[in-house]
Z-matrix of the N, CA and C atoms (Angstrom, degrees):
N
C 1 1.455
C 2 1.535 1 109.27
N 3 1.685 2 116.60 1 142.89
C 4 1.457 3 102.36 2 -165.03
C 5 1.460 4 83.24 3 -107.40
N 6 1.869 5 83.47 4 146.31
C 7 1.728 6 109.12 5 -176.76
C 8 1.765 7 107.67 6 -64.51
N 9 1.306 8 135.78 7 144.08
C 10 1.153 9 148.04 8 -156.38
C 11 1.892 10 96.56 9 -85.46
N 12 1.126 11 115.76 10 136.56
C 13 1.211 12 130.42 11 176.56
C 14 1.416 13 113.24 12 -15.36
N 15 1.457 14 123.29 13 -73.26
C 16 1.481 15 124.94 14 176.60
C 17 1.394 16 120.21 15 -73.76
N 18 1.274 17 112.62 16 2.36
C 19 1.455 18 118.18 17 160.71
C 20 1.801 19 116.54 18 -79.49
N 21 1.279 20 104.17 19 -37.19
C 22 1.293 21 105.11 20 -179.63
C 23 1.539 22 119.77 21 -110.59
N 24 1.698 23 102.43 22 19.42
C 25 1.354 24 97.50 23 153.81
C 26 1.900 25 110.85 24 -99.58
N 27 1.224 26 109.27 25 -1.62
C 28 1.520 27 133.67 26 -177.09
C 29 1.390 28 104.06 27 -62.24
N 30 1.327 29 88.61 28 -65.44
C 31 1.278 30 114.25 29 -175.45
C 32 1.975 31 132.26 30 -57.75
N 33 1.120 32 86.06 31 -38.82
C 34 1.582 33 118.97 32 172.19
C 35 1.662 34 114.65 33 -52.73
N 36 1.995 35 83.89 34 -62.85
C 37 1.700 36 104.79 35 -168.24
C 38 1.974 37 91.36 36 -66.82
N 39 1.086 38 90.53 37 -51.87
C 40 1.339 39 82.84 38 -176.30
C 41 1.859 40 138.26 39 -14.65
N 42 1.845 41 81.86 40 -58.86
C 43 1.199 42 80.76 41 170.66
C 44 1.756 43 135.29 42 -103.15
N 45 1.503 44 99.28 43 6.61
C 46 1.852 45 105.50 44 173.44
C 47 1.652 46 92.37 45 -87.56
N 48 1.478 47 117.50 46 -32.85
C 49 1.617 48 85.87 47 176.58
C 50 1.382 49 120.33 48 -67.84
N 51 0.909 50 110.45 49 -25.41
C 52 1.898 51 123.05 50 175.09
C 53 1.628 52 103.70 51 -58.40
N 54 1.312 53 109.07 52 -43.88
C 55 1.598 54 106.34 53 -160.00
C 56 1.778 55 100.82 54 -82.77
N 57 1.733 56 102.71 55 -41.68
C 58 1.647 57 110.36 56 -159.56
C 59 1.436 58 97.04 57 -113.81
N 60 1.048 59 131.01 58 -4.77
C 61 1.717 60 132.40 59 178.93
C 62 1.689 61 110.86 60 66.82
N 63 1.043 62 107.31 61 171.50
C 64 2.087 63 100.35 62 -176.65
C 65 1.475 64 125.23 63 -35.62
N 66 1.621 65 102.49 64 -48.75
C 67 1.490 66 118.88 65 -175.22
C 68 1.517 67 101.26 66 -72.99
N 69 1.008 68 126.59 67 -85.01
C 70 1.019 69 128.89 68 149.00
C 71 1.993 70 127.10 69 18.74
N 72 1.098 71 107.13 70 -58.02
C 73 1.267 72 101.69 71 -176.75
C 74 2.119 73 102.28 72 -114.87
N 75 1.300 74 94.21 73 149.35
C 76 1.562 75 96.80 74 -178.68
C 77 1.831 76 98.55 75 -117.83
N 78 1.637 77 94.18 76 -176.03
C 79 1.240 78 102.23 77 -175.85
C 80 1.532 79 92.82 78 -89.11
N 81 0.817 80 155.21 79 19.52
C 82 1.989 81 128.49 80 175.46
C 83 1.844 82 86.83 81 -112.47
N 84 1.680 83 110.94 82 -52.63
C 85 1.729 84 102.63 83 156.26
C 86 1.963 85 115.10 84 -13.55
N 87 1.151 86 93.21 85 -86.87
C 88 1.412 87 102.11 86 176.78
C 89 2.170 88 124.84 87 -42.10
N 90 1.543 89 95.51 88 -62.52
C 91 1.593 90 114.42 89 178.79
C 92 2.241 91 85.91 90 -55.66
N 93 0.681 92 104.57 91 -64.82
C 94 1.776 93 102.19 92 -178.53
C 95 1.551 94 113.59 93 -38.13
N 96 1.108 95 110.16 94 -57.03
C 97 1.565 96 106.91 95 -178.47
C 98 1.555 97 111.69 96 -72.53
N 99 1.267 98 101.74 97 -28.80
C 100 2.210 99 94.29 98 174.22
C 101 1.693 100 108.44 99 -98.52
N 102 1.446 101 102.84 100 11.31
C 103 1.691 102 90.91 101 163.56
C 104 1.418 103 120.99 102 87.13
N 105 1.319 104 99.29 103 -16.38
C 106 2.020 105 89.41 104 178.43
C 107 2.043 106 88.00 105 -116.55
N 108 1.834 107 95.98 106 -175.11
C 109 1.185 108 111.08 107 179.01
C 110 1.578 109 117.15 108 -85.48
N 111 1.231 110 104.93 109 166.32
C 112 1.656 111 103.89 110 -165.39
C 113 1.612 112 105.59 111 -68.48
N 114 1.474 113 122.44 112 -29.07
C 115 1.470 114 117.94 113 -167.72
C 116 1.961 115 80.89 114 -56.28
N 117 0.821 116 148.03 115 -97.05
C 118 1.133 117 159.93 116 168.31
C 119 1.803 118 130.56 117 34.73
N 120 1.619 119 75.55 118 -39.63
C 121 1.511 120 91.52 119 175.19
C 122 1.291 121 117.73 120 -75.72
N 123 1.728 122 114.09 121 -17.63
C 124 1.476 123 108.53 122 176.52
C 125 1.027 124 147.70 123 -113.70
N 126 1.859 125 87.26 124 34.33
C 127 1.294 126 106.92 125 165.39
C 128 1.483 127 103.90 126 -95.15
N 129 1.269 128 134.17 127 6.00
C 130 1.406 129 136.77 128 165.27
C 131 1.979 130 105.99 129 -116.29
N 132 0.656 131 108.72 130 -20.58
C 133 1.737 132 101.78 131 176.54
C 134 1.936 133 118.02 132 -148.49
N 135 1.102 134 96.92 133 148.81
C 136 1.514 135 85.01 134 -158.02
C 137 1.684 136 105.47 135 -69.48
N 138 1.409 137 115.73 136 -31.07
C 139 1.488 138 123.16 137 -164.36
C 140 1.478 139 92.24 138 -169.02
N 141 1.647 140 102.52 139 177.00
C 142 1.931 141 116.27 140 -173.74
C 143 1.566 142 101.61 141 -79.24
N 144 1.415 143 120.49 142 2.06
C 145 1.658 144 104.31 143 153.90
C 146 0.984 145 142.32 144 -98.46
N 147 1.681 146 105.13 145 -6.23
C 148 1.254 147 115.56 146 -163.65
C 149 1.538 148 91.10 147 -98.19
N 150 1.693 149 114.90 148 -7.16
C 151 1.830 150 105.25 149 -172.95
C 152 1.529 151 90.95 150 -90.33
N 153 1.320 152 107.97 151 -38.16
C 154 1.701 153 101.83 152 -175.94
C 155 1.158 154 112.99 153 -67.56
N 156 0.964 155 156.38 154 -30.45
C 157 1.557 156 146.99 155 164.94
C 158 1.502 157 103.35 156 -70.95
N 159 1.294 158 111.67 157 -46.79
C 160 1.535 159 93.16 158 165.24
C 161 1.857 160 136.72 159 -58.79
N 162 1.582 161 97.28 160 -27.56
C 163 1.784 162 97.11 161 171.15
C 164 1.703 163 101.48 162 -91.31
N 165 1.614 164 137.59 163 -0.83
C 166 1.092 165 123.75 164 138.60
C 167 1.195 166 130.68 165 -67.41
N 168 1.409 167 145.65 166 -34.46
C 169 1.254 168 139.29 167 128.84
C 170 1.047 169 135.90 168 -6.81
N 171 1.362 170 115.84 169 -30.87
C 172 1.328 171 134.43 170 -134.21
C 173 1.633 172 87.09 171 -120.51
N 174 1.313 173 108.87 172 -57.64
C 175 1.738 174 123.32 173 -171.52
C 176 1.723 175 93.11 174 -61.08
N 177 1.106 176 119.50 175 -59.15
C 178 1.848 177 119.08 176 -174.46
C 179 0.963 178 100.51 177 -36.61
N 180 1.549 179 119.40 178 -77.08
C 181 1.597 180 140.76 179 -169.36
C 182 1.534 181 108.14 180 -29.45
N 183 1.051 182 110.52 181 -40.03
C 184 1.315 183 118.17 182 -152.94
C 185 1.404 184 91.81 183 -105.82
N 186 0.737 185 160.02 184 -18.27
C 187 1.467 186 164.97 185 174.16
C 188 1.488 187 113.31 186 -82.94
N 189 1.430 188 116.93 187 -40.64
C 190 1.208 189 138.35 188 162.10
C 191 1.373 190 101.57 189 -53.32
N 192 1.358 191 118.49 190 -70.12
C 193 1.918 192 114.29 191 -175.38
C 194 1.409 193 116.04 192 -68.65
N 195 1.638 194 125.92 193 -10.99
C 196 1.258 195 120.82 194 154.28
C 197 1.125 196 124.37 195 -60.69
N 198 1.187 197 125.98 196 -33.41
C 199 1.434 198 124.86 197 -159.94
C 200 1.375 199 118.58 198 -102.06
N 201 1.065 200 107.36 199 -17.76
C 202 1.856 201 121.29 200 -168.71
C 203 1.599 202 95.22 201 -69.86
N 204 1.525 203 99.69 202 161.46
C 205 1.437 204 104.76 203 -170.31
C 206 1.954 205 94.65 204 -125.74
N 207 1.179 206 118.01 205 154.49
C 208 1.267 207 127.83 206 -159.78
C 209 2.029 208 92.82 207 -78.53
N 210 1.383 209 124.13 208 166.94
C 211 1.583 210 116.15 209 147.44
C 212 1.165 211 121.21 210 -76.69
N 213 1.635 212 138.80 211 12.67
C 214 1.332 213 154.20 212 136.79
C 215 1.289 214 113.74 213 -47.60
N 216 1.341 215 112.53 214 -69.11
C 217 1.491 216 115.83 215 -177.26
C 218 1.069 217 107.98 216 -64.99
N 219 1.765 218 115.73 217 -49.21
C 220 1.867 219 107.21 218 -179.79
C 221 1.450 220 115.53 219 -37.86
N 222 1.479 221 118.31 220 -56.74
C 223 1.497 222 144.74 221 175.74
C 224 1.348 223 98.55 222 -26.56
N 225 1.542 224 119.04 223 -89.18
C 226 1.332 225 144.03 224 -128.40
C 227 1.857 226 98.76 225 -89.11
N 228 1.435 227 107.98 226 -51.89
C 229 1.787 228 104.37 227 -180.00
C 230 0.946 229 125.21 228 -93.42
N 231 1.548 230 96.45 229 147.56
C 232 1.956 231 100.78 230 -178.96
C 233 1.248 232 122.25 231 -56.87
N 234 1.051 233 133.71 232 161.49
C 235 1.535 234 139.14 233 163.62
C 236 2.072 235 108.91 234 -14.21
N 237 1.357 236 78.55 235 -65.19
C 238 1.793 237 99.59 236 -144.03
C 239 1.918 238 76.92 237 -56.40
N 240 1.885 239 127.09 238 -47.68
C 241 1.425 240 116.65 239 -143.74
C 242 1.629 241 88.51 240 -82.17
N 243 1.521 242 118.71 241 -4.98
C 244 1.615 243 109.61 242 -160.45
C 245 1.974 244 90.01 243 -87.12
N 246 1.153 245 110.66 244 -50.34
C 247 1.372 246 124.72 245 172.32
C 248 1.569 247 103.85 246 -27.28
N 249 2.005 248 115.90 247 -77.56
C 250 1.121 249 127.38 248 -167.88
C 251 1.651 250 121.05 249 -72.37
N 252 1.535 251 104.69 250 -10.97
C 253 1.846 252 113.27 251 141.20
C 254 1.069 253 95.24 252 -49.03
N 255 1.177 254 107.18 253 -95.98
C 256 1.341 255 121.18 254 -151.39
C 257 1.677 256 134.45 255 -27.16
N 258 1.434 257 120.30 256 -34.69
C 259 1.197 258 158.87 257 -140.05
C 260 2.051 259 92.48 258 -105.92
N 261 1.245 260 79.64 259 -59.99
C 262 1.804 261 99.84 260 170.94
C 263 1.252 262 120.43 261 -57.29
N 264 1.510 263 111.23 262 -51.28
C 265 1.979 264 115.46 263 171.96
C 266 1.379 265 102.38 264 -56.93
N 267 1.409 266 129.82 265 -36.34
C 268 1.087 267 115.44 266 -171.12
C 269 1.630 268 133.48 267 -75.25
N 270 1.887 269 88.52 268 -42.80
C 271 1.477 270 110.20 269 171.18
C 272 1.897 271 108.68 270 -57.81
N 273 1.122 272 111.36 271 -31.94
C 274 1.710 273 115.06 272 175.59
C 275 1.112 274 116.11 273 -55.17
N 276 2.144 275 106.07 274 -62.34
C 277 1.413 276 86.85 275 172.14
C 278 1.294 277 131.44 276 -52.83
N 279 1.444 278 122.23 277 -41.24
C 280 1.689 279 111.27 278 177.75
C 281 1.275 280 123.80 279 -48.89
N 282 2.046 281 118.65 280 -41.95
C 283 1.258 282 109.45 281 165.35
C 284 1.269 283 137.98 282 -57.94
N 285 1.644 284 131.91 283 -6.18
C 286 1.047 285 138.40 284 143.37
C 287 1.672 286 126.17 285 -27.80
N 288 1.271 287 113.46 286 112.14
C 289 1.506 288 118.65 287 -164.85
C 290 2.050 289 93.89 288 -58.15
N 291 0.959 290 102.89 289 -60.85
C 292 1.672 291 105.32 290 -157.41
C 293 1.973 292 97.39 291 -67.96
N 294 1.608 293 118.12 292 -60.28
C 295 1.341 294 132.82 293 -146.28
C 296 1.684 295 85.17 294 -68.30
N 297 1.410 296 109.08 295 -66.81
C 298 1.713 297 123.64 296 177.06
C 299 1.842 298 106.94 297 -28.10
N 300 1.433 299 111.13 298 -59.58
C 301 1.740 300 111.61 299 -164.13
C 302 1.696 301 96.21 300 -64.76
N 303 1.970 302 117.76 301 -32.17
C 304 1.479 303 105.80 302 -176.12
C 305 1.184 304 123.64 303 -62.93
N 306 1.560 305 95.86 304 -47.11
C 307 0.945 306 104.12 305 -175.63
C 308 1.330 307 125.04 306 -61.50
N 309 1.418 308 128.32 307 -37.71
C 310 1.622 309 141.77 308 149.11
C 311 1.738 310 123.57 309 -13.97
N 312 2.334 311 98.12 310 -58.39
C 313 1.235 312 108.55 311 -172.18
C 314 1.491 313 106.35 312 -77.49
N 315 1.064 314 113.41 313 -19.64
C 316 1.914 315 126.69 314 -161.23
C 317 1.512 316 90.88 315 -72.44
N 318 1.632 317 117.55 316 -72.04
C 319 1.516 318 127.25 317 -152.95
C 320 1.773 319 105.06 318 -79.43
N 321 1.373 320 123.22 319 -46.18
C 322 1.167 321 125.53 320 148.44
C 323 1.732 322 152.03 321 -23.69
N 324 1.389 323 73.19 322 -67.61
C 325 1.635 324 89.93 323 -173.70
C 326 2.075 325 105.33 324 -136.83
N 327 1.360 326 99.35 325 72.18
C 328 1.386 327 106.00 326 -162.10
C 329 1.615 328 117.19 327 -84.07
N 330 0.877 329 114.88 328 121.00
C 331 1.779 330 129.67 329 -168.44
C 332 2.101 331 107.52 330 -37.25
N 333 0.860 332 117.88 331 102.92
C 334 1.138 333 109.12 332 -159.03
C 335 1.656 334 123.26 333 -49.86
N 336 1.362 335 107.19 334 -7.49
C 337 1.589 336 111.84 335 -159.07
C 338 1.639 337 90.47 336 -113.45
N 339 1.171 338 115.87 337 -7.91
C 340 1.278 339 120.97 338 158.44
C 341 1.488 340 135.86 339 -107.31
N 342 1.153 341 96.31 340 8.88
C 343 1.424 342 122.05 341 -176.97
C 344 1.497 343 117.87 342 -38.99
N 345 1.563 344 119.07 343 -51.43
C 346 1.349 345 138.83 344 -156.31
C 347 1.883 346 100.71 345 -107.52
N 348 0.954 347 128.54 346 8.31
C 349 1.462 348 142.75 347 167.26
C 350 1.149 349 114.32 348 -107.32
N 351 1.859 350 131.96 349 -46.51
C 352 1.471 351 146.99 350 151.62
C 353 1.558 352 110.01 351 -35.36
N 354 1.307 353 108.49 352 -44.37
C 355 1.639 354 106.55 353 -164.49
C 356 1.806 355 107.98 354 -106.37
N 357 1.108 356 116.74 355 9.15
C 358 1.073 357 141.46 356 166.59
C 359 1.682 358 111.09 357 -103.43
N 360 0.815 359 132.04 358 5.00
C 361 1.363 360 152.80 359 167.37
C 362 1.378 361 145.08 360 -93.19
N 363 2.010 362 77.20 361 -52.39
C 364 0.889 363 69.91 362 -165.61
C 365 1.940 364 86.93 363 -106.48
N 366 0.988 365 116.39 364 27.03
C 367 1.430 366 127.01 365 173.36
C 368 1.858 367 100.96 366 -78.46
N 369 1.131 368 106.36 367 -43.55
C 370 1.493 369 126.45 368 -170.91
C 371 1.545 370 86.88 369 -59.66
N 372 1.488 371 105.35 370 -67.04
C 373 1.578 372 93.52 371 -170.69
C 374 1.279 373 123.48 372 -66.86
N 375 1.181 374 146.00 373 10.85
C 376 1.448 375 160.48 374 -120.70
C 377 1.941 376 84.60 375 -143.81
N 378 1.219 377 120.31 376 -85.42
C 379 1.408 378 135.45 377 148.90
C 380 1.433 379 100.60 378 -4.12
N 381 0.897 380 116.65 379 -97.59
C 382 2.175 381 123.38 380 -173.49
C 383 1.325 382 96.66 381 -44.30
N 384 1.098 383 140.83 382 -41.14
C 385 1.678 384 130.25 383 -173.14
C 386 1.683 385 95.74 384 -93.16
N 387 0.604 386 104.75 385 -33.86
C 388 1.941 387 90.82 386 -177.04
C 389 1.857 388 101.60 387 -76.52
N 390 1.325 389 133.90 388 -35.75
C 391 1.290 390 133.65 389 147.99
C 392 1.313 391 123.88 390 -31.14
N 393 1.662 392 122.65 391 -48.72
C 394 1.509 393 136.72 392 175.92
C 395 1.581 394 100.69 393 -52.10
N 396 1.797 395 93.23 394 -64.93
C 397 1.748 396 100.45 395 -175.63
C 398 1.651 397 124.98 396 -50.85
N 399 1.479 398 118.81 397 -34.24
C 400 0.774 399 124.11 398 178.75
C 401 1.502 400 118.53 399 -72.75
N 402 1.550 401 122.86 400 -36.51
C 403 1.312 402 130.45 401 158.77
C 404 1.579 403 110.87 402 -41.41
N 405 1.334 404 115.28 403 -67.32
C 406 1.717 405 134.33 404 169.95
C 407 1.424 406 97.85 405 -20.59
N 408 1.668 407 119.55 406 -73.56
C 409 1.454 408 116.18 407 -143.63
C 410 1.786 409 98.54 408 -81.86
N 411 1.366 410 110.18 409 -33.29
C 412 1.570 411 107.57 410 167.05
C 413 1.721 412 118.58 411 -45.96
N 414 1.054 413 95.35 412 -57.02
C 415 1.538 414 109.10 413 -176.93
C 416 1.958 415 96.50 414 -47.64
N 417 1.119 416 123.42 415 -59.80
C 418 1.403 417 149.06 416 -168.15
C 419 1.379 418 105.00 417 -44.40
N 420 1.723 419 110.81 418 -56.08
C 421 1.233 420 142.55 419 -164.22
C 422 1.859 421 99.44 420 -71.04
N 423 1.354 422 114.69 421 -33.23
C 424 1.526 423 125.04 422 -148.60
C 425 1.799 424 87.66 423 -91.63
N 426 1.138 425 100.04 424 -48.94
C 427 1.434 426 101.18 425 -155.63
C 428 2.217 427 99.59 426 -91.24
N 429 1.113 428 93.28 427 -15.37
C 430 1.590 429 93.38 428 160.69
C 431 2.284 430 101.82 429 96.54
N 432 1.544 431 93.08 430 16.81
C 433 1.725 432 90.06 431 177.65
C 434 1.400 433 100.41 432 -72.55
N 435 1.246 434 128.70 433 -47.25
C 436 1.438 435 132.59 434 -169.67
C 437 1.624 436 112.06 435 -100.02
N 438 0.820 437 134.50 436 135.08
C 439 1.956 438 144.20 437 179.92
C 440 1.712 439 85.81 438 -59.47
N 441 1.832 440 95.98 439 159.52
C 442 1.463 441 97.06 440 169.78
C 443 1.580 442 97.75 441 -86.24
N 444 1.749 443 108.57 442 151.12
C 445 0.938 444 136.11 443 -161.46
C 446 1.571 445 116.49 444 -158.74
N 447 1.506 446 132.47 445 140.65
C 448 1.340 447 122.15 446 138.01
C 449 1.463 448 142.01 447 -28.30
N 450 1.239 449 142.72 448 83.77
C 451 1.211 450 157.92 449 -161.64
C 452 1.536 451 110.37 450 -57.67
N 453 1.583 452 123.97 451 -10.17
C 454 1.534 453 114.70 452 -154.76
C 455 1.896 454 88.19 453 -122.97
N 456 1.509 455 126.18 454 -7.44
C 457 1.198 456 125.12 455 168.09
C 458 1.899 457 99.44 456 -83.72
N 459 1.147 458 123.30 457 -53.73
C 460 1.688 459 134.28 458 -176.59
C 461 2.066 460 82.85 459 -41.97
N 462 1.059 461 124.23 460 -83.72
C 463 1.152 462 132.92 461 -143.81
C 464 1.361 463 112.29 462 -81.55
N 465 1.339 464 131.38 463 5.81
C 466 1.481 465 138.15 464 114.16
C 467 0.932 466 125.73 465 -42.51
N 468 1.439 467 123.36 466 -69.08
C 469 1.532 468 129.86 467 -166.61
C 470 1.508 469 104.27 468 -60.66
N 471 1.716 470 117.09 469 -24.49
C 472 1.375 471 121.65 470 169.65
C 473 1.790 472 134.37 471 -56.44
N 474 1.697 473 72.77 472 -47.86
C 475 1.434 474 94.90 473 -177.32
C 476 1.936 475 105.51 474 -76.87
N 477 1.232 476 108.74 475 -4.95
C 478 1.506 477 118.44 476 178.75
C 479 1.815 478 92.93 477 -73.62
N 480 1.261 479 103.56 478 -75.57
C 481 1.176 480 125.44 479 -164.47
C 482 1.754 481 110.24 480 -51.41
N 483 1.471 482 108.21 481 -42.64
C 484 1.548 483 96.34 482 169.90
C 485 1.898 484 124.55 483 -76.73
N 486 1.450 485 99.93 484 -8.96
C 487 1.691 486 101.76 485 173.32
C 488 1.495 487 95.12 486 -83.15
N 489 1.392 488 124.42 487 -55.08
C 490 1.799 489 102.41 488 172.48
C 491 1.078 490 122.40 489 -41.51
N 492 1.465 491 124.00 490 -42.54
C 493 1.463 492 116.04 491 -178.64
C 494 1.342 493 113.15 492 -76.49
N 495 1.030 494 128.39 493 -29.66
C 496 2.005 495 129.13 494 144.40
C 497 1.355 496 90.47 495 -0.95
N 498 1.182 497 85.98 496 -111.46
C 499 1.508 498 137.25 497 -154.69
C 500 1.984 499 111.13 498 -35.16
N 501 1.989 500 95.09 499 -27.22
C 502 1.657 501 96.43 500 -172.32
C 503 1.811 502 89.93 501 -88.40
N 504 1.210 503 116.10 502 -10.90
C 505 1.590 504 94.34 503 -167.66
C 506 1.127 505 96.88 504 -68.53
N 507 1.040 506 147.87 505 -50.94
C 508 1.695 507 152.89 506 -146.94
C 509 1.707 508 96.69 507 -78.59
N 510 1.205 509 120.34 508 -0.96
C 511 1.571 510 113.67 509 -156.88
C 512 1.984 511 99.23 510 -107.89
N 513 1.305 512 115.21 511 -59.89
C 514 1.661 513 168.36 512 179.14
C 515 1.756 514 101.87 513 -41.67
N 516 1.047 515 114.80 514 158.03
C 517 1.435 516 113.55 515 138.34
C 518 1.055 517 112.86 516 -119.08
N 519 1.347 518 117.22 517 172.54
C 520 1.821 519 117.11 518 -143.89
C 521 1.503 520 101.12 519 -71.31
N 522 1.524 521 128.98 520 -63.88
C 523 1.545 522 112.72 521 160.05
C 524 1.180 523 137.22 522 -24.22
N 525 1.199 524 111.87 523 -38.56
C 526 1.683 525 114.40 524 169.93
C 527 1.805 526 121.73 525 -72.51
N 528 1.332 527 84.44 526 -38.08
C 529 1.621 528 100.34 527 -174.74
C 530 2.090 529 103.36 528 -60.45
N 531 1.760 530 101.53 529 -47.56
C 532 1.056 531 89.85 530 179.05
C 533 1.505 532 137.30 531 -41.10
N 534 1.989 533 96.99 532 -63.88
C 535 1.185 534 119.72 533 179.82
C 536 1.811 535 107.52 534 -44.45
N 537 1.402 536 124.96 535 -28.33
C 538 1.169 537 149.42 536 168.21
C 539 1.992 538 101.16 537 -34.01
N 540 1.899 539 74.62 538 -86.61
C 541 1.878 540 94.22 539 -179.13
C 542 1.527 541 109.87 540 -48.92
N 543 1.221 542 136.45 541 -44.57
C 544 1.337 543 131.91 542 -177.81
C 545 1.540 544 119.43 543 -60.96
N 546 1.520 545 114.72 544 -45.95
C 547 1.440 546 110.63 545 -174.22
C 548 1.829 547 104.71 546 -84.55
N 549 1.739 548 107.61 547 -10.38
C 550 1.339 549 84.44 548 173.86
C 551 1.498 550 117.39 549 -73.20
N 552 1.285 551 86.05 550 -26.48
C 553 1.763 552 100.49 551 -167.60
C 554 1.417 553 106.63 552 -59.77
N 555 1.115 554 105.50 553 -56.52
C 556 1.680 555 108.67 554 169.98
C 557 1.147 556 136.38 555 -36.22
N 558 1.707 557 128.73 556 -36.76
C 559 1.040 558 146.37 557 150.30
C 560 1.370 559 138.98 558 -74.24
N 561 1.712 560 112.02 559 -3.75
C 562 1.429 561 127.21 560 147.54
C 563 1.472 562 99.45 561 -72.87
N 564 1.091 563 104.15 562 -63.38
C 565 1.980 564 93.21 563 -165.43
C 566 1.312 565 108.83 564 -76.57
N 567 1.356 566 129.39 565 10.62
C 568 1.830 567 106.93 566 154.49
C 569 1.550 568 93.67 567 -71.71
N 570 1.390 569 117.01 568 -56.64
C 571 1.563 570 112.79 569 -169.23
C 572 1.511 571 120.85 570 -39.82
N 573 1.327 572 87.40 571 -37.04
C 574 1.901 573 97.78 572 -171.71
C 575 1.563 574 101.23 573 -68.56
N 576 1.057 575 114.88 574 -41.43
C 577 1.736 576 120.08 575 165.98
C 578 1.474 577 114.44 576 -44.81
N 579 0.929 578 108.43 577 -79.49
C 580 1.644 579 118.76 578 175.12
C 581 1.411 580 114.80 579 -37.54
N 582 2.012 581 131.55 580 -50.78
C 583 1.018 582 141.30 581 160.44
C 584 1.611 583 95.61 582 94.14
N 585 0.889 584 113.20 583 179.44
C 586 2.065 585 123.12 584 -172.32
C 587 1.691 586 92.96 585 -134.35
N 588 1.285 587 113.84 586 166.98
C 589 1.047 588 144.61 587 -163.97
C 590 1.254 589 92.45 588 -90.99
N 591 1.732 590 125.11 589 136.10
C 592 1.066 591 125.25 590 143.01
C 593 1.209 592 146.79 591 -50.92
């Protein structure tokens, strides 16, 4: 079934901003790869800012529904396998050739005039994943995998550990990177075992 006009200019922008970044990519760039002419595009977007905040929208959103974990999985896995989901949805999205490089140029190297909409975003998304985590360590806490503990030191040291793993995917090749993600992971959750002092 063919994707509907503003789906596949979504789709399109998506990935020249990924490849060429804001400046970088224009609207006939874009109108060229989905096949019609540029007047065209604005009957779906007003101008090239209103699509770029819209395929940032677009990158959160979607990053957001990668990562979430079902009430199946909450249910069914222990702490430590709900954690090393979790850890994994995330590391995927980055391995994504197109979502991974946006997401890279967006949080990285952020367009300056968009600066304060990016980090507002991605604060939002920051929020929904620290909610997940916090579900995780409750669950953890209830059933006795993790010692009682402060929840807002664990989910620092998390949020430490998933900006390193940022930063090594882009570095790594994907085998390496794994063996990477696993032993880091491993060495958060002895800590998380052990727990810190109040």
């Amino acid at each position: 079934m063919t994707l509907p006009t503003h789906e596949r200019i979504k789709l399109h922008a998506l990935k020249l901003f990924a490849q060429k970044g804001y400046f970088g990519t224009s609207l006939n760039d874009v109108a060229t790869m989905v096949g019609i002419k540029k007047p065209s595009l604005y009957a779906h977007y007003k101008n090239k800012d209103d699509l770029y905040q819209s395929i940032l929208k677009e990158l959160m959103d979607l990053f957001s529904k990668r990562v979430s974990l079902s009430s199946i999985q909450l249910e069914q896995l222990s702490t430590k396998e709900l954690l090393y989901l979790f850890t994994n949805k995330i590391v995927d999205f980055w391995k994504d050739d197109t979502l991974g490089l946006l997401y890279k140029r967006t949080v990285l190297f952020p367009e300056e005039k968009f600066r304060t909409t990016i980090q507002e975003q991605f604060l939002q998304t920051e929020a929904y994943t620290t909610d997940i985590l916090y579900s995780i360590l409750e669950k953890g806490q209830q059933q006795g995998d993790i010692p009682k503990q402060p929840f807002e030191p664990l989910i620092h040291a998390y949020y430490c550990l998933i900006d390193g793993l940022f930063v090594q995917r882009f570095l790594y090749s994907s085998s390496d990177y794994d063996v990477k993600v696993k032993h880091a992971f491993e060495h958060f959750w002895k800590a998380t075992e052990i727990g810190v002092e109040k």
